[in-house]
Each structure stands twice: as structure tokens, then as C-alpha cells.
C-alpha positions as CSV (number, residue, x, y, z in Angstrom):
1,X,0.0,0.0,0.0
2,X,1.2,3.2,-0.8
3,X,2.2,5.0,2.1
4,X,1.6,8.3,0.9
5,X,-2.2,7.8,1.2
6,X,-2.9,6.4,3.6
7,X,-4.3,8.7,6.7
8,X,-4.2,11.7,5.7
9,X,-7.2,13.4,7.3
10,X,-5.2,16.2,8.7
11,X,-1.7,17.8,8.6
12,X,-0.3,15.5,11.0
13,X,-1.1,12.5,9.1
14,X,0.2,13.9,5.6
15,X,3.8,14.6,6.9
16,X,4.0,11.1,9.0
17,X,2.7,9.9,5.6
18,X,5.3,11.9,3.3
19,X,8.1,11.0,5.2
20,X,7.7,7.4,5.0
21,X,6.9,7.9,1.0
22,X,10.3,10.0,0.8
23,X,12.2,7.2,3.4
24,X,10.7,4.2,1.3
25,X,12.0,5.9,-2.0
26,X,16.1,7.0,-0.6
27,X,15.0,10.4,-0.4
28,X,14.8,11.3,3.3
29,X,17.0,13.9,4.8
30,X,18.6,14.2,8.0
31,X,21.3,16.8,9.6
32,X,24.5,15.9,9.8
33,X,27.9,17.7,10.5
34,X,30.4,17.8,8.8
35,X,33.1,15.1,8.7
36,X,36.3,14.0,7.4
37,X,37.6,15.8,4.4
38,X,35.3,18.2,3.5
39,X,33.6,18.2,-0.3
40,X,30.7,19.5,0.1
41,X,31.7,23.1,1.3
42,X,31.3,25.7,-1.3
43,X,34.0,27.6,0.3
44,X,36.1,27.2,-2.9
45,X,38.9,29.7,-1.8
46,X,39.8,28.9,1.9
47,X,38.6,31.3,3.2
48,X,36.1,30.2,5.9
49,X,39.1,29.0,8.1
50,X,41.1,32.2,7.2
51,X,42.5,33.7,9.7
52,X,42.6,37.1,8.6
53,X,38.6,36.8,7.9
54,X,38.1,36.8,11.8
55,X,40.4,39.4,12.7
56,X,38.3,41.4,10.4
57,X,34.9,40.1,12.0
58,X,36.5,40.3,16.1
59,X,37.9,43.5,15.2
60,X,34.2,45.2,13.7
61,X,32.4,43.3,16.5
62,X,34.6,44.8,18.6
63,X,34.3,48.5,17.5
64,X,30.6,48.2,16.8
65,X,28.3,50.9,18.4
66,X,25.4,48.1,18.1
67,X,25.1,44.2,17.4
68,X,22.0,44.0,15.9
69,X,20.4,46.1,13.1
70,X,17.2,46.0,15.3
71,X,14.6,46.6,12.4
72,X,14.4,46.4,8.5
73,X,17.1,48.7,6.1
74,X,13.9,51.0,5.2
75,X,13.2,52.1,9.6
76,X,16.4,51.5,12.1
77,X,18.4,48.9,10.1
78,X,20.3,51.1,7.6
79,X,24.1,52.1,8.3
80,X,26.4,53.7,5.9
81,X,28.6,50.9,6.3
82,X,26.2,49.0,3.8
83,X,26.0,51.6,1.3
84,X,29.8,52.3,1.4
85,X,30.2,48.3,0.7
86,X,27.1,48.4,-2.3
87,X,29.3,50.9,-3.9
88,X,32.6,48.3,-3.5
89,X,30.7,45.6,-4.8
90,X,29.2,47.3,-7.4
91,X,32.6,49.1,-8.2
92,X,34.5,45.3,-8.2
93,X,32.2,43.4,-10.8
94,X,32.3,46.7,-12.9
95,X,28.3,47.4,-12.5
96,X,26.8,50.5,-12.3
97,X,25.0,50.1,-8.7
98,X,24.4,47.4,-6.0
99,X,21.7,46.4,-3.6
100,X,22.7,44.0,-0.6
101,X,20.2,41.4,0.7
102,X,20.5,39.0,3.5
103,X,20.6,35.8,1.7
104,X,21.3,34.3,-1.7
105,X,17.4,33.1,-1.7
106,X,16.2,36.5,-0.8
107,X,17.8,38.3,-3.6
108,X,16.6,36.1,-5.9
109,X,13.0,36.0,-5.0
110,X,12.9,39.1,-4.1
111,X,14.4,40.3,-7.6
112,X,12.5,38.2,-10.1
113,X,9.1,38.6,-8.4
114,X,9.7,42.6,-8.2
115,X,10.9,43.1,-11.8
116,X,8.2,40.5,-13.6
117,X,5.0,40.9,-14.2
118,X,1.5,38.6,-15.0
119,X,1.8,39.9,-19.0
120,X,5.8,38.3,-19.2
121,X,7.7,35.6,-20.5
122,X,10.6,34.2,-18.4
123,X,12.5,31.6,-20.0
124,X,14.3,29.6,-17.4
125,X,17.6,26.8,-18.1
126,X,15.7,23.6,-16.7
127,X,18.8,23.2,-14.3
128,X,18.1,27.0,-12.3
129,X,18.0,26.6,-8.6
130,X,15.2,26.3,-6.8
131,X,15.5,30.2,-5.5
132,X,15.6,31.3,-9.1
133,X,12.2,29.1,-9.8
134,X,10.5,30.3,-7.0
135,X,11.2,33.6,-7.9
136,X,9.5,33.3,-10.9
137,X,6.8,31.5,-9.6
138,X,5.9,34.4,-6.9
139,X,6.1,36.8,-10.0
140,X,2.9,34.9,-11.6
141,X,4.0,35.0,-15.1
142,X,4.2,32.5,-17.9
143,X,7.3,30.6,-17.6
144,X,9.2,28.6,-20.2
145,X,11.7,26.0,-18.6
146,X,14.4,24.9,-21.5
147,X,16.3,21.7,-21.7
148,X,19.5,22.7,-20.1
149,X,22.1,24.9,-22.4
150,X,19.7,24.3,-25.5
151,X,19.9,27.2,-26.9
152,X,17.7,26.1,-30.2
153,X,15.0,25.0,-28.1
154,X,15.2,28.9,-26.4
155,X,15.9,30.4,-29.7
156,X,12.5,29.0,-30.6
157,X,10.4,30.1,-27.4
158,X,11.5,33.3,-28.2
159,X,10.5,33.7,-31.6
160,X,6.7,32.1,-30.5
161,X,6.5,34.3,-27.8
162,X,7.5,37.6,-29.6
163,X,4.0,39.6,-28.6
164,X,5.1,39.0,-25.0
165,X,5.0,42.7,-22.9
166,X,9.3,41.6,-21.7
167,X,11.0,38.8,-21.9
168,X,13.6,37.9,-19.8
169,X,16.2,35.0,-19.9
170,X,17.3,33.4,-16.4
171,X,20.5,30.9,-16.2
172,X,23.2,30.5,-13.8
173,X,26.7,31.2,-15.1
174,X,28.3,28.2,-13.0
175,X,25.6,25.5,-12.6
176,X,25.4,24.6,-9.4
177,X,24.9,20.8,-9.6
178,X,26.1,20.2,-13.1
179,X,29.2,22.1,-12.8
180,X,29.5,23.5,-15.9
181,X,29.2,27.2,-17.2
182,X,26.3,28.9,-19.3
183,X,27.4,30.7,-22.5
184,X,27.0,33.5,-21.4
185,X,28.2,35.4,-25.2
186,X,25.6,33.2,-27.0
187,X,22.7,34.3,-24.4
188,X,23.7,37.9,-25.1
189,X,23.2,38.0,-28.6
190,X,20.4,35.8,-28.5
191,X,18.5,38.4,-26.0
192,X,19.5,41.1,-28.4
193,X,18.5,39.5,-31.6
194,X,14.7,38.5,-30.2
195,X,14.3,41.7,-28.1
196,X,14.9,40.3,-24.4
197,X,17.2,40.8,-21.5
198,X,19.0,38.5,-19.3
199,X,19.6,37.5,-15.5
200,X,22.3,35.6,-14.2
201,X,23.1,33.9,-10.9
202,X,26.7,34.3,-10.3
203,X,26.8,32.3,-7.0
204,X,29.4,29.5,-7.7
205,X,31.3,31.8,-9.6
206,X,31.6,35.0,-8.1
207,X,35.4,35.0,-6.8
208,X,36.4,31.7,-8.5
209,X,36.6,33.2,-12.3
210,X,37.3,36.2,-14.2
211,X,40.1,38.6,-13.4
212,X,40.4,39.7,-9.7
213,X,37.7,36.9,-9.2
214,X,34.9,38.8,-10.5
215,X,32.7,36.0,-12.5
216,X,31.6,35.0,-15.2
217,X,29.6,38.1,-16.4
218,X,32.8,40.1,-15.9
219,X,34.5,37.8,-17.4
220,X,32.7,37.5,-20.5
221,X,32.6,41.1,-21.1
222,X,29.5,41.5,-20.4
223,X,28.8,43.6,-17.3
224,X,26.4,46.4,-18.0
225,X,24.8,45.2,-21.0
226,X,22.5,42.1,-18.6
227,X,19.5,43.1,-16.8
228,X,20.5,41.7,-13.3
229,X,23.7,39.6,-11.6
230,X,23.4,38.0,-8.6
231,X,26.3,37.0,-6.3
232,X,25.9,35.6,-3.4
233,X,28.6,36.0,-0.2
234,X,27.9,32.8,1.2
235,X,30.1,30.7,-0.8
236,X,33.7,31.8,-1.9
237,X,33.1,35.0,-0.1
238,X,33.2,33.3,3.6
239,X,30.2,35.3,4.8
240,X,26.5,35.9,4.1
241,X,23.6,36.9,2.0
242,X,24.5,38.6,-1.4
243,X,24.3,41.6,-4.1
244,X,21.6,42.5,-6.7
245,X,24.1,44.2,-9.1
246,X,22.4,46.3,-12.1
247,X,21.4,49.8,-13.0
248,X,20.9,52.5,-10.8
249,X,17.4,52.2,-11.8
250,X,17.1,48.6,-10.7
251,X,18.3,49.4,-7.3
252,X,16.2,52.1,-6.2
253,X,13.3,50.1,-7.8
254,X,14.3,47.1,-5.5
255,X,14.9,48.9,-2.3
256,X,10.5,50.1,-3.4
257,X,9.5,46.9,-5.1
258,X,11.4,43.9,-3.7
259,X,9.6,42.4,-0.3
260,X,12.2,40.1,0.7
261,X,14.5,43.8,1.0
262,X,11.8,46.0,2.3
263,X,10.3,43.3,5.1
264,X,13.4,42.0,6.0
265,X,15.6,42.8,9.4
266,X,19.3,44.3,8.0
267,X,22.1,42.3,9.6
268,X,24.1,44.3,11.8
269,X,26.5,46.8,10.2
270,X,29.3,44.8,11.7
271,X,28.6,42.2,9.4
272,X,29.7,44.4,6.7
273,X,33.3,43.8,7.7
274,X,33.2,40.2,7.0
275,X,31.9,40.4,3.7
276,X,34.2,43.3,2.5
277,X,37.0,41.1,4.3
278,X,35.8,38.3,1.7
279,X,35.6,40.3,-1.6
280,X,39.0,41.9,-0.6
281,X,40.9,38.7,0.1
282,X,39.1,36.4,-2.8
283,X,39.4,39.5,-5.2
284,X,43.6,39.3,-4.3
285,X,43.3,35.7,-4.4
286,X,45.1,34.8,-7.8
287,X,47.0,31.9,-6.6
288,X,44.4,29.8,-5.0
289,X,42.2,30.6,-8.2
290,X,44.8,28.8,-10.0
291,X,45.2,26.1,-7.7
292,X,41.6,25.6,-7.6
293,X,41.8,25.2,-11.5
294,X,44.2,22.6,-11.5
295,X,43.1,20.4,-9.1
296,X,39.5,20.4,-10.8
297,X,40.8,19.4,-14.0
298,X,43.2,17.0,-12.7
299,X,40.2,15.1,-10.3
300,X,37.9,15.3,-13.4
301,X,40.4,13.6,-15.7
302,X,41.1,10.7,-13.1
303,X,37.2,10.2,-12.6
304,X,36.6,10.1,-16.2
305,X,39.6,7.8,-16.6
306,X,38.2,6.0,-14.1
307,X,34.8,5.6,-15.7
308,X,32.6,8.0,-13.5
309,X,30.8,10.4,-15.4
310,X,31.3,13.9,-14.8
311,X,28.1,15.6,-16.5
312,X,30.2,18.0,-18.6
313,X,31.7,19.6,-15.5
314,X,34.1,22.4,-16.2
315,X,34.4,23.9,-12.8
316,X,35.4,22.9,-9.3
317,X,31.9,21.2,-8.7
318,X,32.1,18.3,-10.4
319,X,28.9,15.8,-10.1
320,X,29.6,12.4,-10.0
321,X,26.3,11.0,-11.8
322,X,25.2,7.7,-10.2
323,X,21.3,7.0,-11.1
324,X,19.5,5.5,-8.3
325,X,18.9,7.2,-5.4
326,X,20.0,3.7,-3.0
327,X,23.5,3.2,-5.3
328,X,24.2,7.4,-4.3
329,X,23.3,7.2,-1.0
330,X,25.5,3.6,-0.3
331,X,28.1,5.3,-2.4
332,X,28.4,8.2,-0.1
333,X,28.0,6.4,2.8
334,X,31.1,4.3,1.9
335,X,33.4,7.7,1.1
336,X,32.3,8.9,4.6
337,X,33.6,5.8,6.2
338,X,36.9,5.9,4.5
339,X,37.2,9.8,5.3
340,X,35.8,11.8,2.8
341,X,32.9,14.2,3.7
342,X,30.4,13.5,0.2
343,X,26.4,13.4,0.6
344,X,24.1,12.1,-2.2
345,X,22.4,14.4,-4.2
346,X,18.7,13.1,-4.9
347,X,15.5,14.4,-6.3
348,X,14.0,16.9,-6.2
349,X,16.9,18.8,-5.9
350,X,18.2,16.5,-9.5
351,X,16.1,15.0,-11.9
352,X,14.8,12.2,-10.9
353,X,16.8,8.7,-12.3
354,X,20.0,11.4,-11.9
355,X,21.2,11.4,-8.5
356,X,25.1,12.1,-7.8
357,X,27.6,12.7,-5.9
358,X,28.4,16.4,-5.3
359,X,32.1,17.0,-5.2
360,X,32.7,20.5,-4.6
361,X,36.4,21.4,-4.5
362,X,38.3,23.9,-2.2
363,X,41.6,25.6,-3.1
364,X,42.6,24.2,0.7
365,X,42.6,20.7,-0.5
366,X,46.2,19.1,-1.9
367,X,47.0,17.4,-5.4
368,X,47.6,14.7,-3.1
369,X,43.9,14.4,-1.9
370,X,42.9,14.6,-5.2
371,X,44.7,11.7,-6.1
372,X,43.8,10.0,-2.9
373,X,40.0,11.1,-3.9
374,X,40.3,9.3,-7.2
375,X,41.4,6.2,-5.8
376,X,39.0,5.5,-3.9
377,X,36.4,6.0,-5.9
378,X,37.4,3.0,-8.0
379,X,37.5,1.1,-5.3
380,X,34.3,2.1,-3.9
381,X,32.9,1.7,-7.5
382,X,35.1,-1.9,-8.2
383,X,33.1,-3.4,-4.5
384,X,29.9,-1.8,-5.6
385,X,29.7,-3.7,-9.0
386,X,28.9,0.3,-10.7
């Protein structure tokens, strides 16, 4: 009998039934902390264990008039600390103007459901993360998911819905559970040829490529001429929430317009310090940018060797693609046993028949372990007849 049905006259009895559907299916969560070597931190430069990142943080705490922001940016909440850092942001990624938020999710909800409207198009890369798509959902206008990177299929969308009121193209430039990088050239001049604009979430990128570490968009080129980047501090950065980068224009609309800005309590200007502490150090961080590079290509090449597939990884995350839920989560559990810190990656968060291992690199981690990494992999694989 299926489990999911069965009882459910009330709240209660549909989560005790949903759990047991998600635990007879491989899919159940738990918390766990971390252990062994570390892959699935997204702190890709170091720097969370940095030592000059908390000097920075005791040192602000420490001179702080205040340690909480005590009310939203829009009533007690706002310092000149944040707006000196916006500016430095902004200024770093070469965009015109910068809007802080408290979280990665937050900016993204908060941006697409502020900017779209009922009478829209967004066209969305299938493999967007889920705060992109619910963004887009809250906005309440058509949506138009494309296979991943298939560019035809958007080319195609656009050109049937032409009479749309805007259309705007959502991707991520580093995908964060494929690992590999949106063309971000090719989106550009396919936006200009069919009359839209584009987003792009530059979380897993944002101090990993470009010069100075400033992404993909920057990279590319491109800054100023997309709608909206999006870089979240949570992740090379070693601190919290993120920037809405953009137009003047799109700022002061946001700080008006976006609910997750206007209804949310500011973190305490003392925080500032630890995320201008992060974009300093990962912006002068040229060497572990390299090192990062090198070890991703080298792990990628011994997995592929090795017969893993890699999903057309080009970054340091690099997805390990497994199939069944059970064979991932066995999988893992063997790497955690011999040392290494992995989790299986199952749906929804993945398609479903697609779940994987997430390896996601740090420039803190040796050749050595890499190699080590490798190795047992095969021998994981070899016992478990993959």
C-alpha cells in the first residue's frame, strides 16, 4: 500500500505519511555535521578557516556601536557601512550600482518577483536553482523551462512568444549541480537578436573566475549590458547573504518593489566587515584561483579515466552521476567511512533517475587528496559492481 495515502485526514497524518513515501524511496533527509575531508563546502577559496577573515569580523564586533540592526534597512536597520560596501561591490564586478540582501534566496525571490509581471515571459535553463524558480513563480507569469544549455529550443520560445509585454532569460553562469558554465556570449546575442534581457546567478562563480575573481559576467565582457547579476557572499566569499548588481534604476526600484528587502531585518553593520573582508581577500586571491583550477581538471580527468561520469563539468563542482537514489546514498556512505565528507544528491533537488555525488572542490585541498579522492572512488565503484 502506498504510504503516501494512507491517513491523511489532517496535517499531521500527511507529513508522518510523506516521510515514510520520501524514506521508502532513498529520499529522506537528516542533519548531519560535517566530517572528514570536507567536499561538500562551497567555500572554494579557503577562506572560511582564514584567519585574517576573523580578525576582520573580532575586530568590527569589537568596535561596533550596536550588534543587531534592530529593524528592517527601510526604519532603524540602515548604516552607511552597507551603502559604502554596495558601492565596492558594485565598483568590483564593474556594474553600475548594488543592492545588498541577506541571503542568496532572498535576492533572488525578491528580484524576479519585483521586476516581472503577470503579462511576461521568463524563460528559465531547466537546471536553475530552486530560489531562481521560486522567484519566478511568486512573479505569476508564464514561464518557459528549456532543456539545459539548449539554446535552439530557447531560440524557438523566443521567436513564439514575440507579442510578449518583456522577456527575460534566467541561467546561472556556473551551474550549481552540473558544474558546468552557461554561455553566457551566446545568451547575449540571442537576448539582443529577439528583443529580451537577461539574469544571471553568479553564486558558484563570483570569486572563483574572471580577473580579480569577478565572475563569469565580468568575465565575458558583459557587465552592463544584462539586466540583473546575482552574487551571493555565502560561498567563496566566507560570509552571508548577497548583491543585486544592475542599474541605478534597478536598485532604487528594489529597495521600493522587492519584499524580501523592504520586510526583512538588515544584519548588523558589523557584518559588513566580514563580507568586505571576503571580496577583498578572494578579489587578491590569484594563486588559490589557479590552484583551484588545477586540481578540478586533474580530479575530473582521473574520474573520467576511471569511468565516472562527470556531466560536462568544467568547474570545481564536479557531479559524479550515479542514477538511483539507494546506489548514491550507499556510495556516499562508503566515502564517509573511508574519510571523505560527500552526501548524495537526490531528487527533487536533481532530476529524478540522476542522482550524484556532489564534489565540490576547495583551493585548501592538496593534489595529493585529489589523487587519494580518485582512488577510492574506484575502489568504492570496483566493490559496488557500478
Amino acid at each position: 500500500m502506498n504510504p503516501r495515502i494512507v491517513n491523511e485526514r489532517n496535517v499531521t497524518d500527511r507529513i508522518e505519511a510523506e516521510l515514510a513515501n520520501l524514506e521508502s524511496h532513498a529520499q529522506l533527509r537528516r542533519l548531519e555535521a560535517p566530517g572528514g575531508i570536507d567536499l561538500n563546502s562551497n567555500d572554494y577559496l579557503g577562506l572560511a578557516t582564514d584567519p585574517r577573515m576573523k580578525q576582520a569580523i573580532l575586530q568590527a564586533v569589537n568596535s561596533a556601536p550596536r550588534i543587531a540592526s534592530t529593524g528592517s534597512r527601510l526604519l532603524s536597520g540602515h548604516d552607511q557601512a552597507w551603502t559604502a560596501l554596495e558601492r565596492e561591490f558594485a565598483k568590483w564586478v564593474g556594474a553600475e550600482s548594488s543592492l545588498y540582501f541577506t541571503s542568496g534566496y532572498a535576492a533572488n525571490v525578491g528580484l524576479l518577483s519585483a521586476i516581472l509581471r503577470a503579462e511576461d515571459v521568463v524563460f528559465s535553463d531547466s537546471a536553475n536553482h530552486a530560489s531562481l524558480i521560486d522567484g519566478m513563480r511568486l512573479a505569476k507569469c508564464k514561464r518557459v523551462v528549456f532543456p539545459h544549455q539548449d539554446l535552439n529550443f530557447l531560440e524557438d520560445e523566443l521567436r513564439r512568444n514575440s507579442a510578449a509585454s518583456a522577456r527575460v532569460i534566467v541561467v546561472e553562469s556556473v551551474f550549481s549541480m552540473e558544474g558546468d558554465r552557461a554561455p553566457l556570449a551566446d545568451l547575449i546575442e540571442l537576448a539582443d537578436r529577439h528583443g529580451a534581457e537577461l539574469i544571471v546567478d553568479e553564486a558558484h562563480a563570483i570569486g572563483v573566475f574572471g580577473a580579480e575573481g569577478a565572475g563569469c559576467v565580468a568575465q565575458a565582457g558583459l557587465s552592463g549590458r544584462v539586466l540583473a547579476t546575482v552574487y551571493t557572499c555565502g560561498k567563496a566569499l566566507a560570509a552571508a547573504g548577497a548583491f543585486v548588481c544592475g542599474s541605478e534604476k534597478l536598485s532604487e526600484f528594489l529597495i521600493n518593489r522587492a519584499r524580501t528587502f523592504i520586510f526583512n531585518t538588515g544584519l548588523p553593520p558589523y557584518f559588513s566587515a566580514q563580507v568586505a573582508a571576503g571580496m577583498r581577500l578572494a578579489a587578491a586571491a590569484d594563486a588559490e584561483r589557479a590552484h583551484l583550477a588545477e586540481n578540478s581538471v586533474f580530479l575530473r580527468n582521473r574520474l573520467k579515466e576511471n569511468g565516472f561520469d562527470t556531466a560536462g563539468s568544467d568547474t570545481q563542482i564536479v557531479p559524479v552521476i550515479l542514477g538511483a537514489n539507494e546506489t548514491a546514498v550507499k556510495f556516499a556512505a562508503q566515502l564517509r567511512g573511508r574519510g571523505f565528507g560527500v552526501r548524495a544528491i537526490r531528487p527533487p533537488t536533481v532530476p529524478p533517475g540522476s542522482a550524484r555525488l556532489r564534489l565540490s572542490l576547495s583551493a585548501n585541498l592538496s593534489r595529493e587528496t585529489m589523487a587519494e579522492l580518485a582512488n577510492v572512488m574506484k575502489e568504492v565503484k570496483e566493490i559496488e559492481e557500478l
